[in-house]
C-alpha positions in Angstrom: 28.3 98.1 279.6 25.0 99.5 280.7 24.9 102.5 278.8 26.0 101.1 275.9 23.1 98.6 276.1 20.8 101.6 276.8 22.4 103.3 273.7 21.7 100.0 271.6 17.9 99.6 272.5 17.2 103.1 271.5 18.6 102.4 268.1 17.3 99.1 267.7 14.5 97.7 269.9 13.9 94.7 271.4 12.0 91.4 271.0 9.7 90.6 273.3 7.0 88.2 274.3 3.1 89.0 273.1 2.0 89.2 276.1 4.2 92.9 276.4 2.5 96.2 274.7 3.1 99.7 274.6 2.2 102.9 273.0 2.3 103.5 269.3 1.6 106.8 268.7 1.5 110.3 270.2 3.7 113.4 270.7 7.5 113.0 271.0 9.3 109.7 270.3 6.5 108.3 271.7 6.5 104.6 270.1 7.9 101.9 272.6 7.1 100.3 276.7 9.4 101.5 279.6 12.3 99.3 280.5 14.3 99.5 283.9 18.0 98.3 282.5 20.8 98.9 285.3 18.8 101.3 287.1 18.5 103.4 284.2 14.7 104.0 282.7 14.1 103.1 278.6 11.4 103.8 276.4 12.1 100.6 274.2 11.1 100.2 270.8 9.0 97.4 270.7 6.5 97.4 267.6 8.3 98.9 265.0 9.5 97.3 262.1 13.2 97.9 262.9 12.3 96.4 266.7 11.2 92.8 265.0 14.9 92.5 263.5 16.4 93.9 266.8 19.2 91.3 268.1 17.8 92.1 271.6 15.0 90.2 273.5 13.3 89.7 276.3 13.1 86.4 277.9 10.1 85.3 280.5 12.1 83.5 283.3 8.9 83.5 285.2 10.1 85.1 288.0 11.3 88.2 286.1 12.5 89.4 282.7 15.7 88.9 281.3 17.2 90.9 278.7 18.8 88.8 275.6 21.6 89.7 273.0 21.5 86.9 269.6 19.4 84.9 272.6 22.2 85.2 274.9 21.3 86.4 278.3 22.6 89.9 279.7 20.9 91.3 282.6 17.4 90.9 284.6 15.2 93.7 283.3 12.2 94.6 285.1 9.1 96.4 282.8 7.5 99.7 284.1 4.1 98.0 285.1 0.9 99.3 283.7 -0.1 102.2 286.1 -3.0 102.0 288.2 -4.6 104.6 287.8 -5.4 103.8 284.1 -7.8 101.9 285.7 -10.0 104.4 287.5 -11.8 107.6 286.1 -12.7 110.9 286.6 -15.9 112.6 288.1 -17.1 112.7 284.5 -16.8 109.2 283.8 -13.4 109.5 281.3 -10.9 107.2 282.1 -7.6 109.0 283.2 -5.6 107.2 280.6 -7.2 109.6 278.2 -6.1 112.5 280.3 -2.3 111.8 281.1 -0.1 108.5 280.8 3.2 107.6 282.6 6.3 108.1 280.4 9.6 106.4 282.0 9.5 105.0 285.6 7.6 108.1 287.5 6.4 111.4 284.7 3.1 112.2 284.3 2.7 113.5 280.3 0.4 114.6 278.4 -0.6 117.1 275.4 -3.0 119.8 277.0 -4.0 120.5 273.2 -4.0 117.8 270.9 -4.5 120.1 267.9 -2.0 121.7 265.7 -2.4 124.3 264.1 0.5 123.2 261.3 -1.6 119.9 261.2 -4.6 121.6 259.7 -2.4 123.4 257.4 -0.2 120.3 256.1 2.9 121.8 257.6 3.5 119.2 260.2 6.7 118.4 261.6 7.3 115.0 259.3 8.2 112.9 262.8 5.3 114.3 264.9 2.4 111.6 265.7 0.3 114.5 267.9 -2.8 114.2 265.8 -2.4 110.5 264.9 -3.7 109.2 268.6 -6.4 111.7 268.6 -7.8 110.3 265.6 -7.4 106.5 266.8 -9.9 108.0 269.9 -6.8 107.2 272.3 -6.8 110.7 273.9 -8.7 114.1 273.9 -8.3 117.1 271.7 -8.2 119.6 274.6 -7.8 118.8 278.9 -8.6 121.0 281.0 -7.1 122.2 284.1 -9.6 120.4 286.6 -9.4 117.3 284.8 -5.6 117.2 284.6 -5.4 118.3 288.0 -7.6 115.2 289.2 -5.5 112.9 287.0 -2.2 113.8 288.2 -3.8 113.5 292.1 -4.7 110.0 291.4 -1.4 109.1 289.5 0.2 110.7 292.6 -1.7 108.7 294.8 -1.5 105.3 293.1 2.0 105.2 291.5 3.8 107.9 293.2 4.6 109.6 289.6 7.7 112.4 290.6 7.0 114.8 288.1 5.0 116.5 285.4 5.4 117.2 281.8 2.8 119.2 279.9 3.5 119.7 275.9 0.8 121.0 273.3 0.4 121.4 269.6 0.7 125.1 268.2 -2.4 127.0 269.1 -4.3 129.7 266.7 -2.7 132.3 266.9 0.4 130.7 267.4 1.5 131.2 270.8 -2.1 131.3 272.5 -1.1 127.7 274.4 1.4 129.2 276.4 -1.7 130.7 278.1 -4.0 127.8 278.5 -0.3 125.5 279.7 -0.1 128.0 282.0 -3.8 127.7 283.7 -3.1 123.2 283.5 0.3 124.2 285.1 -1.2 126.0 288.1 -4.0 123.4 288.5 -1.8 120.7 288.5 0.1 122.4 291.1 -1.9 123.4 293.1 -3.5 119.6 293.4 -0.4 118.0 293.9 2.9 120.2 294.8 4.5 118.1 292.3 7.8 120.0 289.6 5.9 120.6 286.3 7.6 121.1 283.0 5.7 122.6 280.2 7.1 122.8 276.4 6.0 125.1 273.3 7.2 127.4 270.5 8.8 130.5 270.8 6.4 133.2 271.3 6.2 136.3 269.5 6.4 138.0 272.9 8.9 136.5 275.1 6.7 138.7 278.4 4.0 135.9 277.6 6.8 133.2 279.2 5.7 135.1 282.2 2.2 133.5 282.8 4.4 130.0 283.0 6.8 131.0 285.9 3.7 133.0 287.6 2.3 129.8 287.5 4.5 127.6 289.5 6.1 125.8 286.1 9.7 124.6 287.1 11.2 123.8 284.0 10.1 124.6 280.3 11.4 122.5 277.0 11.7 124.9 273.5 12.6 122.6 271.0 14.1 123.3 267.9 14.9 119.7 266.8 17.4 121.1 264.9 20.4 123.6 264.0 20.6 122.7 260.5 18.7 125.0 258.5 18.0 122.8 255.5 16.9 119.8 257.7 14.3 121.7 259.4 12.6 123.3 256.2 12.2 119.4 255.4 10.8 117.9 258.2 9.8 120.9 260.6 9.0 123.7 258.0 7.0 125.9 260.7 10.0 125.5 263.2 12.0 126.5 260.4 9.9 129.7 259.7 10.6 130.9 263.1 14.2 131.0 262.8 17.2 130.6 264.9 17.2 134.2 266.3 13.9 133.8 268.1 14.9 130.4 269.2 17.9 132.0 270.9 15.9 135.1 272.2 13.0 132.9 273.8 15.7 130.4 275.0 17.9 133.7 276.7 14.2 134.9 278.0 13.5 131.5 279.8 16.9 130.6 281.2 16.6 134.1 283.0 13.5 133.3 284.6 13.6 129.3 285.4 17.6 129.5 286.0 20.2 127.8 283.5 20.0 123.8 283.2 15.8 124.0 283.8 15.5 124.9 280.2 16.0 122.2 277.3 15.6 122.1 273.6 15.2 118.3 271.7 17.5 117.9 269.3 16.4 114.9 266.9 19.6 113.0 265.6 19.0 110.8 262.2 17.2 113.7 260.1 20.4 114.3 258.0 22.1 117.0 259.8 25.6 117.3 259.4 27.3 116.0 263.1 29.4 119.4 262.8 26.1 121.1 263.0 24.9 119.1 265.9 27.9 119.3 267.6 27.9 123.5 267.1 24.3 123.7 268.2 24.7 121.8 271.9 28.2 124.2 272.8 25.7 127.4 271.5 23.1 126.0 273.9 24.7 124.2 277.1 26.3 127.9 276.9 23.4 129.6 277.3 22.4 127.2 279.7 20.3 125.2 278.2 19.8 121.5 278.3 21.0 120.0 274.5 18.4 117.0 274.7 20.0 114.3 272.2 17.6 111.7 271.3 17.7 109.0 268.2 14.9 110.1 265.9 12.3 107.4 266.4 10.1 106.8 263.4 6.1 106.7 264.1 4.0 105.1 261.9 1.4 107.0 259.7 3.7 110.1 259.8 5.5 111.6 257.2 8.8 110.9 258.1 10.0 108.8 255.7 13.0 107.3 257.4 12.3 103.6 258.2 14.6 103.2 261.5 17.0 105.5 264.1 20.5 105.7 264.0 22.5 103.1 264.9 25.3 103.2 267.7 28.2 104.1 265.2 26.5 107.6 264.8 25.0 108.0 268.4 28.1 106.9 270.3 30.3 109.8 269.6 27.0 112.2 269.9 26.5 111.1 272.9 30.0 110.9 274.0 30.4 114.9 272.8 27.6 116.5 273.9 28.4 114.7 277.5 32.0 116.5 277.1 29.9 119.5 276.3 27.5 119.2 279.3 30.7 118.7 281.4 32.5 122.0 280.9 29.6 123.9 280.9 28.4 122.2 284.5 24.7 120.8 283.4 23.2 117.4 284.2 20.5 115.5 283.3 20.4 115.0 287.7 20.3 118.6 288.2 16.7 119.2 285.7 14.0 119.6 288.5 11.3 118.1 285.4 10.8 116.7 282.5 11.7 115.1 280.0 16.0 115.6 280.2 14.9 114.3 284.2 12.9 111.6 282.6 15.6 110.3 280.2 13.7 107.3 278.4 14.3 108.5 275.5 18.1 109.1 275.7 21.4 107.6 276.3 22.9 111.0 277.3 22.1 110.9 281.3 24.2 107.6 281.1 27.4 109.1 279.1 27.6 112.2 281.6 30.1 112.9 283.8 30.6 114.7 286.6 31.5 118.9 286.1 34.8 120.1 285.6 36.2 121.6 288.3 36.4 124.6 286.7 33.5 125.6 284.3 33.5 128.5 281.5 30.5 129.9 280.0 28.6 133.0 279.1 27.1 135.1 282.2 23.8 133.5 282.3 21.7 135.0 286.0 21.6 138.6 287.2 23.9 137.0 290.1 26.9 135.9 287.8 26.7 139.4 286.1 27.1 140.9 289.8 30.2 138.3 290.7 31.7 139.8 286.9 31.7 143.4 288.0 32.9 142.6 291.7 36.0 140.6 290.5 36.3 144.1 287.6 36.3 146.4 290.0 38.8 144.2 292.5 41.4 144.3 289.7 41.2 147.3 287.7 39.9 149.8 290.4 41.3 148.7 293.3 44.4 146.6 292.4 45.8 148.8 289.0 44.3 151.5 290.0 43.1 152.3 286.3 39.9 153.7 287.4 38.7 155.2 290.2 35.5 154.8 291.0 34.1 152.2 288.5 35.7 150.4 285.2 31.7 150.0 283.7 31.8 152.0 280.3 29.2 152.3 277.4 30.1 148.5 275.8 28.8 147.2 278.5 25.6 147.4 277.4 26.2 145.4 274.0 28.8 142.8 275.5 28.6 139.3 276.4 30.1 138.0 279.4 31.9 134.8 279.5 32.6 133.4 283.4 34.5 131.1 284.5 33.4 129.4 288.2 34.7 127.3 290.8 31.6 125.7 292.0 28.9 128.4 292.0 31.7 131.2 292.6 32.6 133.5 289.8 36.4 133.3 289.8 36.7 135.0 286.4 36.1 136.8 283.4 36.4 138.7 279.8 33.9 140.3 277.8 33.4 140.5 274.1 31.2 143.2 271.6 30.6 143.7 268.3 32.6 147.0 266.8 31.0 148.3 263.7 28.6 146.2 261.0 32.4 144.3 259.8 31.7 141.9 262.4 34.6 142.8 263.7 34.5 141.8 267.4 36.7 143.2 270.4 37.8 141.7 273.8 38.5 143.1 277.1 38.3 143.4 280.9 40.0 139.8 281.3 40.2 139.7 285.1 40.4 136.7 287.6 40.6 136.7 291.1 43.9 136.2 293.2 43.6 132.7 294.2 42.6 131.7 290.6 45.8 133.3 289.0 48.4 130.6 289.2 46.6 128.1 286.5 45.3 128.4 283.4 41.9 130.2 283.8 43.3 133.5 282.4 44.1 131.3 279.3 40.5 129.6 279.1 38.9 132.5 279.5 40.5 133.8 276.7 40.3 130.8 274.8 36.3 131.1 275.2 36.1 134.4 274.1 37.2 133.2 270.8 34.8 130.2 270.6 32.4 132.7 271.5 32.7 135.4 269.0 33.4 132.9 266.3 29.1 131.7 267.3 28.4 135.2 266.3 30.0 135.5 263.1 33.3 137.2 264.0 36.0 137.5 261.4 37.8 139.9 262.9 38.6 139.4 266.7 40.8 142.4 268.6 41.4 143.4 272.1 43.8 145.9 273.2 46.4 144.3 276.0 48.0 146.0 278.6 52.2 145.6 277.8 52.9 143.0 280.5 50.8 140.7 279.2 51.8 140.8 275.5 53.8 137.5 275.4 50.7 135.9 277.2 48.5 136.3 274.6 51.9 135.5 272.1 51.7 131.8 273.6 48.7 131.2 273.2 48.6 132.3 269.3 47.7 136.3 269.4 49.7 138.7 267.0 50.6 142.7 267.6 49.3 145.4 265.5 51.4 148.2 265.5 53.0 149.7 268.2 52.0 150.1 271.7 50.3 153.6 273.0 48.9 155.0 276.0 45.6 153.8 277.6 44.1 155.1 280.7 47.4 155.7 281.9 49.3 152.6 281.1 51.0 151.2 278.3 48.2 148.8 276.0 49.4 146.9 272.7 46.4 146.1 270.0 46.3 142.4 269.2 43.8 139.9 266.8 43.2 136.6 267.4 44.0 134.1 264.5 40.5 132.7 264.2 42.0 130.6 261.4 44.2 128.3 263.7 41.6 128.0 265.5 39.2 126.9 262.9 41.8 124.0 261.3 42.1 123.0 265.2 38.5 122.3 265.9 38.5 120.7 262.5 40.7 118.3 263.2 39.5 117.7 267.0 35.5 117.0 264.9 37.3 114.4 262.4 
């Protein structure tokens, strides 16, 4: 029940007494007061429009809150209490609240530059609110590292906040914030030991990513908002501008240095994209390892976004539900995020749909490790075991394939690679190898089953491998054809097969309806 409540509030608000306020404006779905509903943290709509017409309320029992549906009590509730250390200021005389506020039950935000540089050139995203409290004299336009450093100390301090987020509006040139995050980062650090997550654009060069782990940053948020092209030209034309394949290069870049599952990307649902879209754009990332952050869009007033209210719970209940599928399989967790705002989770349901990992997980090589564990469990079975090689199996596709793993835990039990062939996008499979004790189920199977997934994400139409003759009615059952006849390779008889990526388009259709 508790996470369907959760799910509810984010869509609809609450009612509650006068006496209750929260923030209005800012970066992020920033609109709303912290709620602690079953345990679980909730930045709640409360001043909206929408939130006034909200069947939920809070009732004043005096002793604490309770939580109301059509005035019908649920649950006790307790409210996030104003911080202290709004109350105190710095060595300067600005009040800290100016500097950082909490977000959820223990994070530390704020927006190291409050200036955009797509603000000054009317090219805003349409649901952003950055600019909107720096003009209301809530915040200021740039923090710097001492004065963050002193505010998350007394935050620290006073209300034991657990983490760190640090987010800023695109510099001039675009890119020149990851620089200046990275000086906050080590300051904030440095004062207080505490995880910091910083969030910005992809940069032109991926190197400058560097300056951030240098720094001490534990976890880094590159947000795309979006995988449907059209969308983002409407409401995030400079994200749009960018383009997927930089996304996907900075996101590769940053999962190698802060490690898969400490790298996120928001994706905003209620701007129009097709679910199919959505749905396609958490598997691409929670492959790469990165964190698909669902969250409701929630409308700000005085932006441009148009849209008067978030999605309700028939669209965010199977988003939620899939993506939490998708986290599953591919072995991330809101719990396992060392900052941020995925370990923050007030503006998401998704933490409370997880479940726990598969026992076995598939995905694409993502560390320098796994891609060590893939050529170990190679060389076991075509080297040593078949004998096909005889020092090494490594060849010159190597270079251009992609890995796909599947792991027991954090052990590499298996794997296949794919590669492009030609400009046809015509694709080819091979090297399918698991390890002895993993030979008896169904990973061989999966494995393959991922390489087609895969492949299909990079615009395969034509998918091959070349299969050694004993496993031929393998790759039969599980809906591979022959080409030709079988002929010699490295020794051994090997039959050329395709994949029919039809079949598997119509099933995936029908598994999405």
């Amino acid at each position: 029940m508790i996470k369907e409540i959760v799910r509810d509030i984010l869509s609809l608000g609450v009612r509650v007494p006068a006496s209750v306020t929260g923030r209005k404006s800012g970066a992020g779905p920033a609109e709303g007061r912290a709620l602690i509903i079953g345990g679980i943290a909730v930045n709640a709509p409360i001043s909206s429009s929408y939130a006034a017409l909200s069947p939920y309320s809070l009732r004043d029992d005096g002793d604490n809150y309770v939580l109301c549906r059509e005035d019908q009590p649920l649950l006790p509730v307790d409210i996030v209490p104003e911080p202290r250390f709004y109350l105190h200021r710095n060595r300067e005389g600005i009040a800290y609240r100016k500097i950082a506020l909490l977000h959820g039950r223990d994070c530390l935000a704020t927006t190291v530059l409050q200036s955009c540089r797509h603000w000054r050139k009317g090219e805003q995203c349409a649901f952003c609110g950055t600019e909107l409290s720096l003009k209301a004299g809530t915040t200021l336009v740039r923090k710097t590292p001492s004065q963050l450093a002193e505010a998350a100390a007394c935050a620290q301090r006073l209300d034991r906040v657990a983490h760190v987020v640090l987010t800023s509006g695109a510099g001039d040139p675009p890119g020149s914030e990851i620089s200046y995050l990275a000086e906050c980062a080590q300051a904030v650090k440095q004062a207080t030991g505490l995880p910091v997550h910083a969030q910005f654009a992809p940069p032109d060069n991926l190197a400058a990513m560097e300056a951030l782990y240098d720094a001490g940053v534990d976890t880094v948020g590159i947000h795309i908002e979006s995988f449907d092209t059209g969308t983002l030209e409407r409401f995030a034309p400079a994200k749009a501008r960018i383009g997927l394949s930089r996304y996907r290069k900075a996101w590769e870049k940053a999962v190698a240095l802060f490690g898969p599952n400490q790298v996120s990307s928001f994706l905003i649902v209620g701007l129009g994209e097709p679910l199919q879209s959505l749905m396609h754009g958490s598997e691409l990332l929670a492959d790469m390892g990165v964190y698909p952050f669902i969250v409701p869009l929630r409308p700000i007033s005085g932006t441009r976004c148009i849209i008067p209210r978030p999605p309700g719970a028939g669209v965010m209940q199977p988003i939620y539900e899939g993506v939490a599928d998708i986290l599953a399989k591919r072995g991330l967790s809101a719990a396992g995020c060392k900052a941020g705002c995925v370990r923050c989770g007030a503006c998401s349901a998704l933490a409370a749909y997880e479940r726990p990992p598969d026992d076995l997980i598939y995905h694409r090589a993502r560390t320098p490790r796994e891609l060590e564990h893939v050529f170990t469990i190679r060389h076991a079975v075509f080297v040593t075991e078949q004998g096909m090689f005889t020092d090494t199996d490594r060849d010159v596709h190597d270079e251009k394939s992609i890995y796909i793993v599947a792991k027991a835990g954090d052990r590499v039990v298996g794997t296949v690679r794919v590669f492009p062939q030609g400009t046809d996008n015509h694709w080819v499979g091979g090297r399918l190898a698991v390890s002895k004790g993993y030979r008896h189920g169904n990973v061989g199977a999966a494995l393959v089953k991922e390489a087609v997934a895969q492949v299909k994400r990079q615009g395969c139409v034509r998918f091959t491998a070349c299969i050694q003759e004993q496993n031929v009615r393998f790759f039969e059952k599980i809906g591979w054809t022959t080409i030709g006849k079988p002929k010699l390779h490295m020794g051994k008889p090997h039959q050329l097969m395709k994949a029919d990526l039809n079949s598997q388009r119509k099933s995936e259709a029908l598994q999405i309806q």
